[in-house]
N, C-alpha and C positions, 0 to 999 in steps of 0.2 A: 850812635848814629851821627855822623858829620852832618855838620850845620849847612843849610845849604845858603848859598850866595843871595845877595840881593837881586842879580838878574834872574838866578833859578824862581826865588820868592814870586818875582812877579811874572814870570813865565808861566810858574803853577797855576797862581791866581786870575791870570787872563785865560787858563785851559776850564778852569772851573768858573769862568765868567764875571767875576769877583772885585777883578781890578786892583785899583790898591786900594786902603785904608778907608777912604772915603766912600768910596764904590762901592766896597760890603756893606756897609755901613746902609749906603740906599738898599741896597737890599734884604734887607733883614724882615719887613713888612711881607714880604713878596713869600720868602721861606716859611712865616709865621703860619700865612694863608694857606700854603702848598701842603705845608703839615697839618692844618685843620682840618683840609678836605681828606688828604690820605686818611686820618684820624676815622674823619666821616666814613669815607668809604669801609674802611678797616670794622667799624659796628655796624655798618647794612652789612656786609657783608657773615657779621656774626650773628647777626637777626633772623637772616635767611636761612645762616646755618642749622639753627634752632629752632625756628620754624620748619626746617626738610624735616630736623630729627623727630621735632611733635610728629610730622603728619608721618613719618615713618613708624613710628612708636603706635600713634592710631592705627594705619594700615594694619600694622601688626596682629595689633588689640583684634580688628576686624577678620584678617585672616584668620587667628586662633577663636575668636568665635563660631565664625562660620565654620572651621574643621568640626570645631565640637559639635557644631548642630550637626553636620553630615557626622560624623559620628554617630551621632542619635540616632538620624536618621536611618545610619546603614542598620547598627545597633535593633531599630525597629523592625525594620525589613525583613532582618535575619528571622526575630522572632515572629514576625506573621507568617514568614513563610516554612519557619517551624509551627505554629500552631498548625499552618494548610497541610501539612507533611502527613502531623499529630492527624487530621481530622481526616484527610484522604485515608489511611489507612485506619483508622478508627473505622470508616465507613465500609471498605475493603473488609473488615473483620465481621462489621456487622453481617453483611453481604454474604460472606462466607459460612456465617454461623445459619441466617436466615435460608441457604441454600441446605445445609447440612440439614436443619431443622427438616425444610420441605421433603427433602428423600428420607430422612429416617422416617418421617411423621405420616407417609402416604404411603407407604406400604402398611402401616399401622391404621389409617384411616380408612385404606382402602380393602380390608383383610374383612373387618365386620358386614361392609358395604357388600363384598363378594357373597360372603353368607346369606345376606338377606337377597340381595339377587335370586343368585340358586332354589331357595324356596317359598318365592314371587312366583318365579318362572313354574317350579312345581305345583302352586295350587291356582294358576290361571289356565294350564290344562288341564283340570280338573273340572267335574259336571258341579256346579254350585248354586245353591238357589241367587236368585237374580240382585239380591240387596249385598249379599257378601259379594258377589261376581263383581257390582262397583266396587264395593268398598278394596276390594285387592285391586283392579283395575287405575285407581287412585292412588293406593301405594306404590304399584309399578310406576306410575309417572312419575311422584313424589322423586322415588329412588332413580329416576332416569334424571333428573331436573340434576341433581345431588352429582352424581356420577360425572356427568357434564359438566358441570362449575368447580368440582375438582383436577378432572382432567387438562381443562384448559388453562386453570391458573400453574398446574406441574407443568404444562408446556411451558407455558411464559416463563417459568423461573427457570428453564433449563434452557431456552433461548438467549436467555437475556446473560445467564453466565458462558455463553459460549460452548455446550456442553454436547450442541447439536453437530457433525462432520456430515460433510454429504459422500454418501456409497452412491457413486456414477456407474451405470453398465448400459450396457444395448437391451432397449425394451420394445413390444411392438403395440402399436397406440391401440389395437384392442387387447392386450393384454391391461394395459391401464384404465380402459374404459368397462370393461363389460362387469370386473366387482361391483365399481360405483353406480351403474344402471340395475345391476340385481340387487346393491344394499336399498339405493332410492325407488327403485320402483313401487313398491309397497307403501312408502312415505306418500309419494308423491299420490297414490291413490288414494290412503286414506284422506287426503286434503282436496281429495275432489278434481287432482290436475293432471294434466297427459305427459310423462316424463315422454323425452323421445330422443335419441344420440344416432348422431352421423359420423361414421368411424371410415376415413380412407384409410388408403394401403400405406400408410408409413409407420417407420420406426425413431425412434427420440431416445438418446441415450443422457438420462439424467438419472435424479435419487427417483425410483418410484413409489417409495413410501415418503416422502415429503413432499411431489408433486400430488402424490395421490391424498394426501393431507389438505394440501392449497384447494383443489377442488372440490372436494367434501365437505369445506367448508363455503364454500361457493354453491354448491347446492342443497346445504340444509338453509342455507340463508335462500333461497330462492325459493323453497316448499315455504319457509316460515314467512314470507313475508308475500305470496301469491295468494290472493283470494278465489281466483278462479281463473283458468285458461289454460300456460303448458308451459312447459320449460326444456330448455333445449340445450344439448350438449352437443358441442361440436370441434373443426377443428380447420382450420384456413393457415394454407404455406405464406410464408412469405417471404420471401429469397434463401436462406440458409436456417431460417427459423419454421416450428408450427406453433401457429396462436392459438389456446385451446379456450375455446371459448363454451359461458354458463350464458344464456338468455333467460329471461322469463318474462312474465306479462303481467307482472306486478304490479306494485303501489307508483315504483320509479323513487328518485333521491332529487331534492332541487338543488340546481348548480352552486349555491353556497353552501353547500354540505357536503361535498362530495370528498373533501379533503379532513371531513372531523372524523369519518366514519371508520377511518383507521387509528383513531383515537382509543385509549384502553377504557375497559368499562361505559364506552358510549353506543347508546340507540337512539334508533328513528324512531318517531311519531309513538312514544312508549308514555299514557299519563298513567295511569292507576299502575301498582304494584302487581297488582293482579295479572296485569296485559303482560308484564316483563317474559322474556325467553331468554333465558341465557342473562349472560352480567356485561356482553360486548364485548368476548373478549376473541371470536372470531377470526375478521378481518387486521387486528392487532397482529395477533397469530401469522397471520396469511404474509403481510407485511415482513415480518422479522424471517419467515424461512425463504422467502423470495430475496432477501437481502441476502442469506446466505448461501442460496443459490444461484446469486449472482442474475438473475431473472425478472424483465421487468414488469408489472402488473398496471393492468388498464383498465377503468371503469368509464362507462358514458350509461349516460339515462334518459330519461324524457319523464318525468312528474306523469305519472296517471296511468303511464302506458307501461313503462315498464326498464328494468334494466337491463346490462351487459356487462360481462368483469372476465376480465381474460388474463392469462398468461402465454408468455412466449419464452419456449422451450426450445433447444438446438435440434437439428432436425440430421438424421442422419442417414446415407443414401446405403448404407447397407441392411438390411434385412433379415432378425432371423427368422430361420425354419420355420421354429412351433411356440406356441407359447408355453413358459415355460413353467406352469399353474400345472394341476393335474387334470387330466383329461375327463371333461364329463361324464359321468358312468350314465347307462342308459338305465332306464328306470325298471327296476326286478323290486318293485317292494322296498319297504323300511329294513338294512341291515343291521339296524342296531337289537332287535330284540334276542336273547339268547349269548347276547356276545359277554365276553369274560373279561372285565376295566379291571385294572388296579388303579385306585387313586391315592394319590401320595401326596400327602399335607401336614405341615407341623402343627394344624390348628384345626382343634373338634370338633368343632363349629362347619366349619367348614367341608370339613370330610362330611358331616351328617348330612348335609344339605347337598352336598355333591349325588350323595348315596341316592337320598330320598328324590332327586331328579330325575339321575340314569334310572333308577331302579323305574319308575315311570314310562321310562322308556324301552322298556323289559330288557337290560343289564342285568348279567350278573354283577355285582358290585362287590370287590376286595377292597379294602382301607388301611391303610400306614400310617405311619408318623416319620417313618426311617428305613435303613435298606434293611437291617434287622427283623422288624414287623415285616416289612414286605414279602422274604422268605420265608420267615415264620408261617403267613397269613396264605402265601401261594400252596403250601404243602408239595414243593416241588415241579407243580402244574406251571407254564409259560402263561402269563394272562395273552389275549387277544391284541391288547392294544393297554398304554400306559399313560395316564394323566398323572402329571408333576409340579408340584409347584417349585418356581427357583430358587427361592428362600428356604431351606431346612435348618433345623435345629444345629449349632453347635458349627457355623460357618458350611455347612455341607451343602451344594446344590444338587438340585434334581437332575442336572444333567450328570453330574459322577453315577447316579443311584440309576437312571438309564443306559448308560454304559455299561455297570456293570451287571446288571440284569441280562441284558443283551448277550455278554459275554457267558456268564453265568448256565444260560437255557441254548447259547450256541444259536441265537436267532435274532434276525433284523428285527426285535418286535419294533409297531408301528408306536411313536410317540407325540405328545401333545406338551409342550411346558406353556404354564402358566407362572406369571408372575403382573409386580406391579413395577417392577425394573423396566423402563421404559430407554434406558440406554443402547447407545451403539455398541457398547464390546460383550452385549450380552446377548444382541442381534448377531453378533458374530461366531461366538461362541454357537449358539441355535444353528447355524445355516451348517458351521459344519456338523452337528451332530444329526443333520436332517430331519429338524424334528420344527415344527408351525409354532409359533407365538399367539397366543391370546393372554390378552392385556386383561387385570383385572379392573375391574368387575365383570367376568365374565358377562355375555350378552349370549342368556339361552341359544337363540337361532344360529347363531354363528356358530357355537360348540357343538350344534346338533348338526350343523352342515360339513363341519371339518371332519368329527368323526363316523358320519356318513361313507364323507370324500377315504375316508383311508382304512377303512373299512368294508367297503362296497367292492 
């Protein structure tokens, strides 16, 4: 590198402020200083750096904890809402089993119940001295009290798993009214009360075995809870609807009550065990098939005087014909004596007690187990008319065994199926084989009126 000249030198030196010799020389303190502070600055500046990276380093710390807690957290979540999973369908299972339980277990509960029925009913028309006349008169309750608190808890478990469908058709409101006035009016006497129903000219097209459910239940609670006076069925439009309404002249419900009484298992004014009717489970009932029928229900009262419980059903401007029940037969005497039953049952019990009723009612009486005995036991003969139970032996129902009977003698014989199958597809099955349902435990009057009715 060439040396540079003395004027270069101090050209530099005055560019860099420096001067000559001397000049730098005063400045050397000034440099000393300029470098201390740089210096300074130079460590805050490393200070701070260190201090970002701590609180970086914390932040960190803090973020990596906090993922882990929400880890946990989710981690936790996951499994409660696997345990609720685990426990909803643990319940779902119970649920299922407890259903299962209910229908195997009530046709089995309900099969002995039939039997003793059937020969209740036998020896209370019977002439009896007056001490056994109670003492059966007593067991008929017993077994009527029985019959009831089983029926209604097999409803509510088939309600409550959805097992109920509503069959909608065209009905005409005295075709809905005038069973329930002939099953109550006897009630309602023997309690001392004037049943009495106002039927206009309309037709409602709903389920009429679950409105006719709602209402039956509306006035056995109306007989059960009237001490004296009347009870009244009726039935008021009200724009596209009719509100079918239960009256009576009762005890009445006070207005904070009014809202318990659809509660399961709850009564009114009930102390001693004694006093109990029923287990409450009624208006529960009434509630959950009005839901399913989409139908709203209404109660008002007055304490002392008496209540009112209605439902509002669609009302429909066409009209049939006739009703569609079998027509009254005019009264020529009791058809049943001489007539020729088959009755068909997988249980021996039961057939015996079948036997020893009709035979009562002067029936010839045939008995079965199966379509085998059945021909066996006919010798060829068509019987008159054919009681079936739906349950047979070895999966076979009474409706195959009336079919082919039918087929077999080349004749519409007239049929009755009995069963404890309380289901819709077995209502269907029935309807087309044209043949009436009765629920077990049979209820003498009603078996002696149907096969009157199809007989006569």
């Amino acid at each position: 590198m060439a040396k540079l000249s003395d004027d270069q030198q101090r050209a530099l030196a005055g560019l860099l402020g420096l001067g000559d010799q001397s000049a730098r020389k005063s400045h050397y303190p000034e440099l000393t200083a300029r470098l201390d502070e740089l210096e300074a600055e130079r460590n805050r500046y490393i200070r701070l750096n260190d201090e970002l990276e701590q609180r970086v380093a914390a932040r960190t710390d803090e973020l990596l904890e906090a993922n882990r807690n929400l880890q946990q957290q989710v981690a936790q979540r996951e499994q409660v809402e696997q345990e609720l999973r685990d426990a909803r369908d643990a319940a779902e299972a119970a649920n299922r089993s407890k259903d299962k339980y209910l229908a195997a277990a009530s046709h089995d509960l309900l099969q002995p119940l039939n039997a003793a029925r059937l020969l209740i009913a036998t020896l209370r028309e019977r002439s009896l001295p007056s001490v056994e006349q109670v003492l059966v008169e007593r067991t008929h309750q017993a077994l009527e009290g029985a019959e009831d608190l089983l029926t209604d808890l097999l409803d509510i478990s088939r309600l409550d798993q959805a097992a109920v469908k509503p069959d909608v058709a065209l009905y005409r409101l005295d075709e809905l009214f005038a069973p329930l006035v002939s099953e109550f009016q006897s009630v309602a006497l023997a309690a001392g009360l004037n049943l009495r129903a106002h039927t206009g000219h309309y037709a409602i097209r709903t389920d009429l075995r679950l409105v006719t459910r709602i209402l039956r239940n509306f006035l056995s609670n109306a007989c059960r809870y009237t001490d004296d006076g009347c009870i009244l069925l009726g039935a008021r439009r009200r724009g596209d609807h009719l509100r079918l309404e239960v009256w009576d002249t009762g005890r009445g419900i006070p207005a904070d009550r009014l809202d318990a009484i659809f509660l399961e298992f709850n009564q009114l004014d009930v102390g001693r065990a004694s006093d109990r009717k029923g287990v409450g489970l009624g208006l529960a009932i009434v509630e959950r098939i009005a839901e399913i029928l989409g139908y709203p229900v209404a109660v008002r009262s007055w304490p002392g005087r008496g209540s009112m419980f209605s439902l509002e059903v669609p009302i429909s401007e066409e009209m049939p014909l006739a009703i569609s029940q079998l027509p009254t037969q005019p009264t020529t005497g009791n058809p049943l004596p001489g007539r020729r039953l088959l009755v068909l049952d997988n249980e021996v019990s039961i057939l015996e007690s079948m036997s020893a009723l009709l035979g009562q009612w002067g029936c010839e009486v045939i008995t079965a187990t199966d379509q085998a005995g059945a021909l066996l036991a006919l010798q060829g003969r068509a019987p008159e008319l054919i009681l079936a139970d739906y349950h047979l032996d070895h999966g076979v129902v009474g409706c195959e065994v009336v079919k082919y009977l039918r087929e077999h003698f080349a004749q519409t014989i007239p049929a009755v199926i009995i069963s404890a199958d309380r289901t819709d597809q077995c209502r269907r099955i029935l309807r087309r084989l044209d043949a009436p349902l009765l629920n077990k435990p049979v209820k003498p009057g009603k078996l002696r009126a149907v096969l009157s009715q199809l007989l006569a």
